[in-house]
C-alpha positions as YAML, in Angstrom:
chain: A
units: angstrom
residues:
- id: 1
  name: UNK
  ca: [-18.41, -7.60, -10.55]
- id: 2
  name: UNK
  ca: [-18.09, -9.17, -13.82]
- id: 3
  name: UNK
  ca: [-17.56, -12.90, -13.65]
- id: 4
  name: UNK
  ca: [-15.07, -12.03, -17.01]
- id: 5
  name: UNK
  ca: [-11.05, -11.83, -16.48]
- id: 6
  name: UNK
  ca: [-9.07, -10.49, -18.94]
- id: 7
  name: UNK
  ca: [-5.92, -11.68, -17.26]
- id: 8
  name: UNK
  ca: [-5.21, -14.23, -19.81]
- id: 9
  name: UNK
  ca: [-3.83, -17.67, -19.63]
- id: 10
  name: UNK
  ca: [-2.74, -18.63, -15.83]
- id: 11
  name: UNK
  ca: [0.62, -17.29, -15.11]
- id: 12
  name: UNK
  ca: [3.19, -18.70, -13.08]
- id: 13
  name: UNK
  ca: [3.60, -16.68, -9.22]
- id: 14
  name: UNK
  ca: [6.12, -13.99, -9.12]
- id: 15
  name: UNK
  ca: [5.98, -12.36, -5.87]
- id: 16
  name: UNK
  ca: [3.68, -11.94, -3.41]
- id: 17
  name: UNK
  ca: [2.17, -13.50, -0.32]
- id: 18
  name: UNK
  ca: [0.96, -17.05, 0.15]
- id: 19
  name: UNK
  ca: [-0.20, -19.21, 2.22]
- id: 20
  name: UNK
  ca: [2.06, -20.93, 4.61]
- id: 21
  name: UNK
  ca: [4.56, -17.85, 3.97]
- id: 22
  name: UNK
  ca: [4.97, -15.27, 7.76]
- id: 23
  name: UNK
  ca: [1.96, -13.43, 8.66]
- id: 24
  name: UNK
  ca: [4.42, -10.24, 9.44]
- id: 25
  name: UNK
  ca: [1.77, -8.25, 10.99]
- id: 26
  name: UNK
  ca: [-1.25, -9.08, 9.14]
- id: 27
  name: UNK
  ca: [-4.90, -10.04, 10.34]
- id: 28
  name: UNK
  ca: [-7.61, -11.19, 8.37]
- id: 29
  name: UNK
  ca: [-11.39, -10.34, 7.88]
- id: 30
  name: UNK
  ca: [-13.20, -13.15, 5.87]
- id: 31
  name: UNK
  ca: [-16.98, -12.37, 4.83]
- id: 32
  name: UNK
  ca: [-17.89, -12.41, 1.15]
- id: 33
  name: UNK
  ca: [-19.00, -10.01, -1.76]
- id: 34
  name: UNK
  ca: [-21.69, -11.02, -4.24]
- id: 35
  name: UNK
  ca: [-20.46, -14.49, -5.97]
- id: 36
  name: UNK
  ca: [-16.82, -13.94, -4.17]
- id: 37
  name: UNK
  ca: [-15.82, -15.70, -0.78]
- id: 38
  name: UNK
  ca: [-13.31, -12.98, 0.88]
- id: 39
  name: UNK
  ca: [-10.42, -12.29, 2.56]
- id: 40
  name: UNK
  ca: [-9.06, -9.08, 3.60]
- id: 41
  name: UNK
  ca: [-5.11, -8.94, 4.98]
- id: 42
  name: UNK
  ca: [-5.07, -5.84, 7.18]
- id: 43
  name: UNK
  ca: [-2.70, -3.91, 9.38]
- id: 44
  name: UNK
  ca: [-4.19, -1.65, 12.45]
- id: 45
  name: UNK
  ca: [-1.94, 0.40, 14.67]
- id: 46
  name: UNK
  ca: [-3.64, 2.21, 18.12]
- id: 47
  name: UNK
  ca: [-6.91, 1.11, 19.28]
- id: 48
  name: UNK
  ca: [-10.26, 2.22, 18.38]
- id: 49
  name: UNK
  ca: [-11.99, 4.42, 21.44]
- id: 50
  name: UNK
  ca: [-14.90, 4.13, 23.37]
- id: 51
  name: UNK
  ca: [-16.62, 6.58, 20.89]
- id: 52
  name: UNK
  ca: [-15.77, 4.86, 18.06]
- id: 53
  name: UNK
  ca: [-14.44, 8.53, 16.54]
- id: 54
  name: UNK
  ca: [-10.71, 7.76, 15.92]
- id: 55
  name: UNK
  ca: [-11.09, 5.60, 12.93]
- id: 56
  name: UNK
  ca: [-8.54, 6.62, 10.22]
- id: 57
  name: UNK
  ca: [-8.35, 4.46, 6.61]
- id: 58
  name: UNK
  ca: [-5.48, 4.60, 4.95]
- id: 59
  name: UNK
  ca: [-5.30, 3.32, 1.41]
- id: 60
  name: UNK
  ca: [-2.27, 2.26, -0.59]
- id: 61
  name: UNK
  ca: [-1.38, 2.60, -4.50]
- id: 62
  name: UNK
  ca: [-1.04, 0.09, -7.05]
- id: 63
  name: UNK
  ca: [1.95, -2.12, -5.69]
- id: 64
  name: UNK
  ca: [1.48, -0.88, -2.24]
- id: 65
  name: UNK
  ca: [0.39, -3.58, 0.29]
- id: 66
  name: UNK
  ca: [-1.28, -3.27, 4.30]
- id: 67
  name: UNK
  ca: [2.11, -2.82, 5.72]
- id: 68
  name: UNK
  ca: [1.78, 1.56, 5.92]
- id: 69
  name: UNK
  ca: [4.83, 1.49, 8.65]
- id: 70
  name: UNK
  ca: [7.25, -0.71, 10.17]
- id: 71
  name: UNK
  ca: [10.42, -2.42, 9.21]
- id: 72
  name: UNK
  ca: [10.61, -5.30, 6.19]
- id: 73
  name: UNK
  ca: [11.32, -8.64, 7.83]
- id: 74
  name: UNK
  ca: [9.44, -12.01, 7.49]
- id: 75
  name: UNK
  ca: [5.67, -11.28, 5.67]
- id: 76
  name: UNK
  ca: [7.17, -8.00, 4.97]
- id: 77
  name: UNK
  ca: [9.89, -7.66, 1.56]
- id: 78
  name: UNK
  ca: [9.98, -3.86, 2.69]
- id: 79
  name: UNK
  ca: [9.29, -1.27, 4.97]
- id: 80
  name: UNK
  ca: [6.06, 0.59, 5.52]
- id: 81
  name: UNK
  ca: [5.73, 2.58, 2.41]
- id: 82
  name: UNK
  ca: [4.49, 5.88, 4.68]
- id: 83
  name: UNK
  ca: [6.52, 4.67, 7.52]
- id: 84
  name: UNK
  ca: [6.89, 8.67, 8.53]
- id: 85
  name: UNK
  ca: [3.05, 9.01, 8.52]
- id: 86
  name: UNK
  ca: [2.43, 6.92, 11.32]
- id: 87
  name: UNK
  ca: [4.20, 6.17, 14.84]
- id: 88
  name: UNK
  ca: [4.35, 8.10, 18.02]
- id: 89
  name: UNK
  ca: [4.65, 11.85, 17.37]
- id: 90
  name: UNK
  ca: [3.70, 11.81, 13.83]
- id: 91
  name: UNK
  ca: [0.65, 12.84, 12.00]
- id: 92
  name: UNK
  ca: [-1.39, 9.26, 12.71]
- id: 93
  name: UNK
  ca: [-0.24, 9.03, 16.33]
- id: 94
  name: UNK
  ca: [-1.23, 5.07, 17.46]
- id: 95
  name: UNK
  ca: [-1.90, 6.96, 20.86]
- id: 96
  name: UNK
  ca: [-4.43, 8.96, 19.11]
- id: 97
  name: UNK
  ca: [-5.69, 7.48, 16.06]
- id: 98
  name: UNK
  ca: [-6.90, 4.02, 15.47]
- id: 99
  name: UNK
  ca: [-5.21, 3.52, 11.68]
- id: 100
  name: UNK
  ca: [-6.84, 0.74, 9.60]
- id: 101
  name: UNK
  ca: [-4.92, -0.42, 6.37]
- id: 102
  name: UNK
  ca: [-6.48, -3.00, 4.38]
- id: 103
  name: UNK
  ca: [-4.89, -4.90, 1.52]
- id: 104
  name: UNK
  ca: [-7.01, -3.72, -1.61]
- id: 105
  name: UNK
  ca: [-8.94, -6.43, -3.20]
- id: 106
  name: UNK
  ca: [-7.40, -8.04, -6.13]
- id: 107
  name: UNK
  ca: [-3.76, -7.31, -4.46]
- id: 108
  name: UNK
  ca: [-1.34, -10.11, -3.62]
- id: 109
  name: UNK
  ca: [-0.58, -9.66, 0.00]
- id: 110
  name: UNK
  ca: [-2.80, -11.36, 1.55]
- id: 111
  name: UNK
  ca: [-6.14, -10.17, 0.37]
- id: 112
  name: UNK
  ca: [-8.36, -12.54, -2.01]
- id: 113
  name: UNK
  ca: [-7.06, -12.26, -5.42]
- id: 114
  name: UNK
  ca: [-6.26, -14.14, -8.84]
- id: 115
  name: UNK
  ca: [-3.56, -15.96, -6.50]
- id: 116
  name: UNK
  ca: [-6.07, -17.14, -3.73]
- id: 117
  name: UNK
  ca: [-7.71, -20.23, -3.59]
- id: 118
  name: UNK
  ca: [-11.36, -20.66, -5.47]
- id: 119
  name: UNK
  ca: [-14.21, -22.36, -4.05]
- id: 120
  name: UNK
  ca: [-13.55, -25.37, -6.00]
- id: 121
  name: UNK
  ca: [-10.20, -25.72, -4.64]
- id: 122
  name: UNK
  ca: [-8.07, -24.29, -7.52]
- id: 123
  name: UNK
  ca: [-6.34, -20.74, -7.76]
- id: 124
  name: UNK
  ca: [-8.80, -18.34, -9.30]
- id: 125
  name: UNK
  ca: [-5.92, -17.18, -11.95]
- id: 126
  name: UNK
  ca: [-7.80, -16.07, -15.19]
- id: 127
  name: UNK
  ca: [-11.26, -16.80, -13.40]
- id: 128
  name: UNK
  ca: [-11.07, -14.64, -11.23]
- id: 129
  name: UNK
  ca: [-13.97, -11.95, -11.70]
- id: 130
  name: UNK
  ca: [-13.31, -8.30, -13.17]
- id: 131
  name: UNK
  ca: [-13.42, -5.77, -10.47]
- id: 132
  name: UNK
  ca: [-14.07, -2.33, -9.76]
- id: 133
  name: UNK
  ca: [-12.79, -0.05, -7.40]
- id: 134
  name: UNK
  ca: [-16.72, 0.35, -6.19]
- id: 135
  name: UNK
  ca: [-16.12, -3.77, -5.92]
- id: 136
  name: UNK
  ca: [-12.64, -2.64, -4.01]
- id: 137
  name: UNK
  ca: [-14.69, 0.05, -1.78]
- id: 138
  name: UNK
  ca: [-17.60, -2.89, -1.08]
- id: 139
  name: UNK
  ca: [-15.24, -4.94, 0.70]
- id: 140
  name: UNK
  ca: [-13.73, -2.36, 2.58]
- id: 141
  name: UNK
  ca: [-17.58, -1.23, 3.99]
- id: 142
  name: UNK
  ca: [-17.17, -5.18, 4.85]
- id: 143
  name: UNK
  ca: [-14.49, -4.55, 6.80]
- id: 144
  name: UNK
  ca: [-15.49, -1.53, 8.62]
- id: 145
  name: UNK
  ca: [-18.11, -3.02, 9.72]
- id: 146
  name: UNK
  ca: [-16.63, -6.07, 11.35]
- id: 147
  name: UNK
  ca: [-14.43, -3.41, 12.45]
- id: 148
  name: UNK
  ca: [-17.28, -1.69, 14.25]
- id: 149
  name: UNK
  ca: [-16.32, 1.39, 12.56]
- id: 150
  name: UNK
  ca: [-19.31, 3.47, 12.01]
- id: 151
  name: UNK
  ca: [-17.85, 6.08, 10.14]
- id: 152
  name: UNK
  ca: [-13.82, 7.50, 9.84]
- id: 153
  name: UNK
  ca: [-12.45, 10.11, 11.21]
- id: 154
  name: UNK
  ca: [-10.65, 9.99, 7.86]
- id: 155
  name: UNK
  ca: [-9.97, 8.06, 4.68]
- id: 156
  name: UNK
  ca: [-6.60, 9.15, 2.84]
- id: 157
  name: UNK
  ca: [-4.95, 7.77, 0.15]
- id: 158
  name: UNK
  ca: [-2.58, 8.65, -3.02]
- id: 159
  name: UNK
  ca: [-2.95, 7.60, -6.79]
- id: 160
  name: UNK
  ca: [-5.43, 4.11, -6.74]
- id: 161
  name: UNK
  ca: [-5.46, 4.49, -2.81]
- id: 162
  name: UNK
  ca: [-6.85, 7.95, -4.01]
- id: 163
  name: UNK
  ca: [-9.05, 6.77, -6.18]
- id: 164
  name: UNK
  ca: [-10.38, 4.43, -4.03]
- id: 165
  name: UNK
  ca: [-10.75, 7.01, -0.99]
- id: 166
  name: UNK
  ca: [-12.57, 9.53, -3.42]
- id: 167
  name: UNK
  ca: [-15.05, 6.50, -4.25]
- id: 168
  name: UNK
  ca: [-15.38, 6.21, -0.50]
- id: 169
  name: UNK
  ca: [-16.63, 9.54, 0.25]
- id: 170
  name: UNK
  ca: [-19.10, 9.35, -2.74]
- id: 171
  name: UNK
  ca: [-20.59, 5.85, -2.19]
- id: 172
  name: UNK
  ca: [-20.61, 6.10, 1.37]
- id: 173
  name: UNK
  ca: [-20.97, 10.09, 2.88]
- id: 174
  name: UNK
  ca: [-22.16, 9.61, 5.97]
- id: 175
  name: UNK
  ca: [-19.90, 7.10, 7.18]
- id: 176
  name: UNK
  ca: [-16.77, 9.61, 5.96]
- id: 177
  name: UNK
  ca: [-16.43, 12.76, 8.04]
- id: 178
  name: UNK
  ca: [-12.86, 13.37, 6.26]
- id: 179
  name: UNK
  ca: [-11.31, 13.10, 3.52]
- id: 180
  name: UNK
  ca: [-7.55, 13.60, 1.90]
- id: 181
  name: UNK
  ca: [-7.49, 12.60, -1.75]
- id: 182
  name: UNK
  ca: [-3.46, 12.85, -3.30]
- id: 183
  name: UNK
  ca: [-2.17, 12.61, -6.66]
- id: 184
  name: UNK
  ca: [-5.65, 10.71, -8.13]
- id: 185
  name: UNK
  ca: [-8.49, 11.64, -10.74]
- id: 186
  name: UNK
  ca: [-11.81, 11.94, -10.49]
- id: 187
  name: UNK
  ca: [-12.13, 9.34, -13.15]
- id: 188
  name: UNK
  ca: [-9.19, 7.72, -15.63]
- id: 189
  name: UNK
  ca: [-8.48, 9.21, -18.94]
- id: 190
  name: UNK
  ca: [-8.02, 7.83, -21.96]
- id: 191
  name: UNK
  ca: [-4.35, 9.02, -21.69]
- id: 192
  name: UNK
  ca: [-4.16, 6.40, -18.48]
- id: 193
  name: UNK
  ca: [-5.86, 3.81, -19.93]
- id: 194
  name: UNK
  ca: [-3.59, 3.96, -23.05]
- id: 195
  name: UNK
  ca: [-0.78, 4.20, -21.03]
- id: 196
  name: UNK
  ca: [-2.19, 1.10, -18.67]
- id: 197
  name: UNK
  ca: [-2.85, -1.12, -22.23]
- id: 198
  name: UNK
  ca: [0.84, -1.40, -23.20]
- id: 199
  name: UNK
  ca: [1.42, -2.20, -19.87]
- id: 200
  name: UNK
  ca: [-1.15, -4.54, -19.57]
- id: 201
  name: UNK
  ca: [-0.09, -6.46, -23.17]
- id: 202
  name: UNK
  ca: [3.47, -7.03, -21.98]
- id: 203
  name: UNK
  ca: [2.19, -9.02, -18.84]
- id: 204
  name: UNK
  ca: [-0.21, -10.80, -21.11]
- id: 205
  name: UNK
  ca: [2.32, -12.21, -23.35]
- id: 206
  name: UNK
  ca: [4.89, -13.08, -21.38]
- id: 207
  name: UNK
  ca: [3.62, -12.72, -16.83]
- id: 208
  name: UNK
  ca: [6.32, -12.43, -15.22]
- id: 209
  name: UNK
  ca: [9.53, -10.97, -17.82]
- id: 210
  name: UNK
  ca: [6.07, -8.41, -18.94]
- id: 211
  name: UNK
  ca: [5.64, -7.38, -15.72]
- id: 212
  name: UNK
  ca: [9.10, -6.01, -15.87]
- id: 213
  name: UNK
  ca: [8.15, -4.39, -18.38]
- id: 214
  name: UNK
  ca: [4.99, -3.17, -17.35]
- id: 215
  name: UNK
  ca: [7.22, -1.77, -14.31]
- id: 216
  name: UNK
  ca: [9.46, -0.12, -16.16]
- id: 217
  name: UNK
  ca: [6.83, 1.47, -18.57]
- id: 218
  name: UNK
  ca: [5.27, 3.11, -15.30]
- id: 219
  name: UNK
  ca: [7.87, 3.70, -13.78]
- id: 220
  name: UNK
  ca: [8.78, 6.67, -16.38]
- id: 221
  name: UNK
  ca: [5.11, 8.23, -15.53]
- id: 222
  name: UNK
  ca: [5.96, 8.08, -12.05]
- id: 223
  name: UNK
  ca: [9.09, 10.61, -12.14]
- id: 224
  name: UNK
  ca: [9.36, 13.89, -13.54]
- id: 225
  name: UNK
  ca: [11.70, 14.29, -16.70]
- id: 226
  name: UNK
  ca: [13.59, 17.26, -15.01]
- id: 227
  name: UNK
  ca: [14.06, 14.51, -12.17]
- id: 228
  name: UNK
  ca: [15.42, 11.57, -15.02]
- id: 229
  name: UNK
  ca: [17.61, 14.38, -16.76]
- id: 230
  name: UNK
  ca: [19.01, 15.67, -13.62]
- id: 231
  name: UNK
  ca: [19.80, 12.14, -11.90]
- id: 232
  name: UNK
  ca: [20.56, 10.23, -15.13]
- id: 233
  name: UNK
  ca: [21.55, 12.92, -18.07]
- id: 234
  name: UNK
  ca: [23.14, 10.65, -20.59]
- id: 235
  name: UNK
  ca: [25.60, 8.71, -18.98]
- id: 236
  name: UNK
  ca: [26.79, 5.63, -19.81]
- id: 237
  name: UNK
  ca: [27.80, 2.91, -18.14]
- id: 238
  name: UNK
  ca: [30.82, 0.37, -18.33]
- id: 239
  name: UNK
  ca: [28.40, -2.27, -20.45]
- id: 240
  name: UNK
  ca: [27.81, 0.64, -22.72]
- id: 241
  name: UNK
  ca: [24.12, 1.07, -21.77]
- id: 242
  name: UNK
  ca: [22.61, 4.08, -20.66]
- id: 243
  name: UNK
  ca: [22.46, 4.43, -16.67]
- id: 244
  name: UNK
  ca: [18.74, 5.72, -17.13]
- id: 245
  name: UNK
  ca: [18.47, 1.71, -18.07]
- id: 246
  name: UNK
  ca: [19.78, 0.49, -15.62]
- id: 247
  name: UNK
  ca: [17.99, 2.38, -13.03]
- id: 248
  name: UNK
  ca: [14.71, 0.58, -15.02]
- id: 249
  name: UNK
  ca: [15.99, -2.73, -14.78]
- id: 250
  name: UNK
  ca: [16.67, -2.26, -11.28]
- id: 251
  name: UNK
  ca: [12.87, -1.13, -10.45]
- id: 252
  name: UNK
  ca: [11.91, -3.94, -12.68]
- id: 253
  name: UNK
  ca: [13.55, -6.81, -10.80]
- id: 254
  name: UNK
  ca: [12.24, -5.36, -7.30]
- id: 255
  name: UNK
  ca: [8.77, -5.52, -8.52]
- id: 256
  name: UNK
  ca: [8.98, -9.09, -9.74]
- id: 257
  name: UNK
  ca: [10.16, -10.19, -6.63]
- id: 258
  name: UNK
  ca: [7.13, -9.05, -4.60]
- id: 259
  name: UNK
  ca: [4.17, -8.52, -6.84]
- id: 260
  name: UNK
  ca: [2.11, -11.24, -9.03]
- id: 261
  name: UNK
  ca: [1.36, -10.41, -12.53]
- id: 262
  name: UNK
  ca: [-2.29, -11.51, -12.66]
- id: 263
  name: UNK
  ca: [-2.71, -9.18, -9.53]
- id: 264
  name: UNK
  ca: [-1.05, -6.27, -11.05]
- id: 265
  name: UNK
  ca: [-3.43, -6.93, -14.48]
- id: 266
  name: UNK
  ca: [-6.68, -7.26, -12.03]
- id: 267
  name: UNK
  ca: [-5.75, -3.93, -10.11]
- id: 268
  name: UNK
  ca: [-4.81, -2.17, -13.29]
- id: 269
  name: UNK
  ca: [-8.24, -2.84, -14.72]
- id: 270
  name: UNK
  ca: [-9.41, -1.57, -12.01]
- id: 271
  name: UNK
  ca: [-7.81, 1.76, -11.87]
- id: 272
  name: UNK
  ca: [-9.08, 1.90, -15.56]
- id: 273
  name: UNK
  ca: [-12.48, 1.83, -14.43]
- id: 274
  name: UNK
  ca: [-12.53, 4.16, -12.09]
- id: 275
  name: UNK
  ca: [-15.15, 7.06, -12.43]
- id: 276
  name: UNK
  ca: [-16.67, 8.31, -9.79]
- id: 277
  name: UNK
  ca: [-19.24, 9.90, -11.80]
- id: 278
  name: UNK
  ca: [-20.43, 6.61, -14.24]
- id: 279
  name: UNK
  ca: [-24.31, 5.78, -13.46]
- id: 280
  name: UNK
  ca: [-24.67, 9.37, -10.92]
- id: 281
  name: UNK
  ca: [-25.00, 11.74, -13.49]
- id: 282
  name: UNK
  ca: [-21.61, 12.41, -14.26]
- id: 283
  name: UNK
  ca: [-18.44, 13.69, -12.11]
- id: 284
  name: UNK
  ca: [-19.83, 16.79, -11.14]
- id: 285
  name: UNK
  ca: [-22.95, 15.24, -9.98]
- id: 286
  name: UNK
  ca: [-21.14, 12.38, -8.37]
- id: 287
  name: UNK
  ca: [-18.62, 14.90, -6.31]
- id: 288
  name: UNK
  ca: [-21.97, 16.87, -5.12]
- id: 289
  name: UNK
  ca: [-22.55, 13.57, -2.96]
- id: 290
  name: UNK
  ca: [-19.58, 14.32, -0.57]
- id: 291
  name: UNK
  ca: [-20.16, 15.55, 2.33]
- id: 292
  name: UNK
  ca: [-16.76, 15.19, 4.29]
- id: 293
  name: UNK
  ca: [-14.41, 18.15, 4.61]
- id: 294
  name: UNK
  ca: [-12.50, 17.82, 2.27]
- id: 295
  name: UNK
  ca: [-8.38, 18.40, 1.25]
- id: 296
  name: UNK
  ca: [-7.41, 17.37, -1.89]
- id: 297
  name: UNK
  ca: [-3.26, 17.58, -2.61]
- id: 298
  name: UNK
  ca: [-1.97, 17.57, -6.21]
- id: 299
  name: UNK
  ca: [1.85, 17.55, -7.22]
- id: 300
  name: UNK
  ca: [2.97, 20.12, -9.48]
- id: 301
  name: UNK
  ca: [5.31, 17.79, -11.24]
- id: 302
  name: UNK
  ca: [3.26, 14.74, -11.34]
- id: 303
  name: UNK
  ca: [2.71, 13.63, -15.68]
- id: 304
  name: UNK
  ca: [0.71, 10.68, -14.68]
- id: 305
  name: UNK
  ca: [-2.08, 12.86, -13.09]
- id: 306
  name: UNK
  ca: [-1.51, 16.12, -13.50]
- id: 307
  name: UNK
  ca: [-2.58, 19.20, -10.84]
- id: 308
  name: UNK
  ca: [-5.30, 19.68, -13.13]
- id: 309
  name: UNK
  ca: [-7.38, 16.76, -12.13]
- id: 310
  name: UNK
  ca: [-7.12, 17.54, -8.67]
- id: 311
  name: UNK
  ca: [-8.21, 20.47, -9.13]
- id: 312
  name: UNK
  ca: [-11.41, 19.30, -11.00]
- id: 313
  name: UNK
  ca: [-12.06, 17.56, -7.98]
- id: 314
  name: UNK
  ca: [-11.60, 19.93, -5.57]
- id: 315
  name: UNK
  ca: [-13.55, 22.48, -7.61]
- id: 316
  name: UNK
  ca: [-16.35, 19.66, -7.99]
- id: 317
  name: UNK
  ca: [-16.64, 18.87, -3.99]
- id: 318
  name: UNK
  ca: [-19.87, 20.98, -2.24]
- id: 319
  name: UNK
  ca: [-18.57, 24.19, -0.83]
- id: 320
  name: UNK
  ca: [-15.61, 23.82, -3.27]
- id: 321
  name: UNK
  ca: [-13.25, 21.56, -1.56]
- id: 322
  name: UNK
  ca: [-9.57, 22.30, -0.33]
- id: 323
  name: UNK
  ca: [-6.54, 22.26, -3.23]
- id: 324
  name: UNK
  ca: [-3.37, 22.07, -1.69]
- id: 325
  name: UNK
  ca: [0.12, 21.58, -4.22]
- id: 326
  name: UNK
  ca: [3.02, 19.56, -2.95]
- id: 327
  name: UNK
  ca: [6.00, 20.80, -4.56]
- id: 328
  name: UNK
  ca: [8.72, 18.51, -5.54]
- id: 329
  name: UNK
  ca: [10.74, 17.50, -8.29]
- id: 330
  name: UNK
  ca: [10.19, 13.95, -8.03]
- id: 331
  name: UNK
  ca: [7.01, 13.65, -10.14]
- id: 332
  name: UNK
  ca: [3.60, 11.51, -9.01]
- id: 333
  name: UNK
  ca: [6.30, 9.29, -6.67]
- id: 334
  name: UNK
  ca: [6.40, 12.48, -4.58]
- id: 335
  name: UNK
  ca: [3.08, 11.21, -2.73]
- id: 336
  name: UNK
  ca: [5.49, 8.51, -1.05]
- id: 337
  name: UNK
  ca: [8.80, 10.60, -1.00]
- id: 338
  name: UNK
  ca: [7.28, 14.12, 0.61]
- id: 339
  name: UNK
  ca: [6.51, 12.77, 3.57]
- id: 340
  name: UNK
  ca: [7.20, 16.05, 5.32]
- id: 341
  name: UNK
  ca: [4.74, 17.93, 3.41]
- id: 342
  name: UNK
  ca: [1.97, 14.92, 3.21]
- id: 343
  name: UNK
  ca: [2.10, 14.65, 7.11]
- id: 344
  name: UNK
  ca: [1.72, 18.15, 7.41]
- id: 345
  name: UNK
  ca: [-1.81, 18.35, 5.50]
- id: 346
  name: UNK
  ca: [-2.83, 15.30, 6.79]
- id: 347
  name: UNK
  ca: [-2.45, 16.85, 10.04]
- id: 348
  name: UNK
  ca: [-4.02, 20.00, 9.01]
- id: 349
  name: UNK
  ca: [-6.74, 17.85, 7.66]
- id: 350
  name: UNK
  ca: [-7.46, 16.16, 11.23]
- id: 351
  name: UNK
  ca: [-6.91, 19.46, 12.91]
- id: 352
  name: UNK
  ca: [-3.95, 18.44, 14.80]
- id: 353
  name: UNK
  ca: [-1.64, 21.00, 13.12]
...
């Protein structure tokens, strides 16, 4: 970790979790990385067997939090954002499967962050070191471990959950007997990173209007254009604006109330460093490290990371890993919205199918 932020000056809280708001269903881990006291919010659902074989990670996105399933209600501003993934009956059955869902380091829902408290009793804001998702995947192994999780039956995630699982399953092989890697690279492109630096400006100059903005700037990579033209076409509204805009705004103002800025700047950095392959040699060199089995699921309309890179990663895993394509209009969002189809591989993937 880098003791350098790039978040800027300290901005003011947006959304998020805090101290003295409802735990919801959270529990905490509290250990420390290298130079970084620690605390993990996580959500578990089943218990872990005798065997200590059950283990399942699941690993949100960007703005996703711990909270995988389950209604909104206090700790909780919304439901679990793969509520159809777990519960009795579905692919991670609690009666089955002890599921494991940490907040990622850096987030804003409970885990340590630029919104947590520093050793020297003020908020870490712009201090608050540069991370990686290899920093991110450190303080899961943390977690595990107090966990007494030896190794997972699987670790799934979609876009930076992807990322982070993929990272997983390199840095750590033998404690990763599965893995499910949805809708992420191998490493970020220039393309993201561009994409990630207007986002990243906006917050910079102005937190909480720019993070808005930076919503609404992603929000376009997230759905498909036949999806936008199809929903939206060019209709206008009473106000005279396009509804396309509105729709925008609307994303915009749900974001702000729930996520921090400086927490949406630290995990975008993040995702921009991701690459699995930097100091091993390279990608392919990297992906030779895996030794889970291995399904990796691309969408055929996602335009933030297209089928391609998944299947540069499945083509990169040792005995050339699984591609699978979930079809959908809906773009990369289809990850949360094809539920149907996700729980399907994932069950396929566990061999419950």
């Amino acid at each position: 970790m880098s003791r350098e932020s790039t978040t800027g000056k300290t901005p003011p809280a947006a959304g998020g979790w805090r101290e003295g708001d409802p735990n919801g269903r959270r529990r905490w881990f509290r250990g420390a990385l290298p130079g970084l006291p620690l605390s993990i919010a996580y959500e578990t659902w089943g218990e872990l067997n005798a065997e200590r074989s059950n283990a399942v990670l699941v690993l949100h996105a960007l703005t996703g939090d711990s909270h995988v399933a389950g209604p909104a209600g206090p700790g909780h501003p919304t439901p679990g954002w793969w509520d159809g993934l777990v519960g009795p009956g579905r692919a991670l059955d609690p009666e089955r499967w002890f599921v494991v869902a940490p907040n990622v380091l850096g987030g804003c829902q409970g885990t340590t962050g630029p919104w947590a408290t520093a050793p020297d009793g003020r908020p870490w804001g712009p201090r608050f070191p540069r991370i990686t998702v290899r920093d991110q995947v450190a303080a899961e192994v943390l977690l595990a471990d107090a966990l007494g999780v030896d190794a997972w039956a699987a670790v799934l995630g979609g876009s930076m959950g992807g990322m982070r699982a993929l990272e997983w399953a390199v840095s750590e092989p033998d404690r990763v007997r599965s893995l499910l890697v949805l809708a992420a690279p191998a490493a970020s492109t220039a393309e993201h990173i561009a994409l990630a630096s207007a986002q990243l400006h906006a917050i910079r100059l102005d937190p909480v209007g720019g993070l808005g903005v930076a919503r609404r700037i992603a929000h376009i990579s997230y759905r498909s254009e036949s999806e936008l033209v199809a929903r939206f076409g060019r209709e206008v509204r009473a106000d005279g604006r396009y509804q396309v805009e509105s729709y925008l705004d609307h994303q915009a103002a749900k974001l702000v109330r729930r996520f921090d800025p400086a927490s949406y700047v630290t995990l975008t950095e993040a995702m921009n460093s991701h690459d699995v392959g930097r100091g091993r040699g390279g990608v392919r060199a990297a992906l030779r490290r895996v030794t889970a089995r291995a399904v990796v699921i691309g969408i055929d309309s996602d335009r933030l990371y297209p089928l391609r890179q998944q299947a540069e990663v499945a083509d990169g895993l040792p005995g050339a890993g699984e591609l699978r394509v979930v079809t959908s209009p809906h773009g990369h969002d289809a990850f949360l919205i094809e539920v149907d189809q996700v729980s399907k591989l994932v069950s396929e993937l566990l061999g419950t199918g």
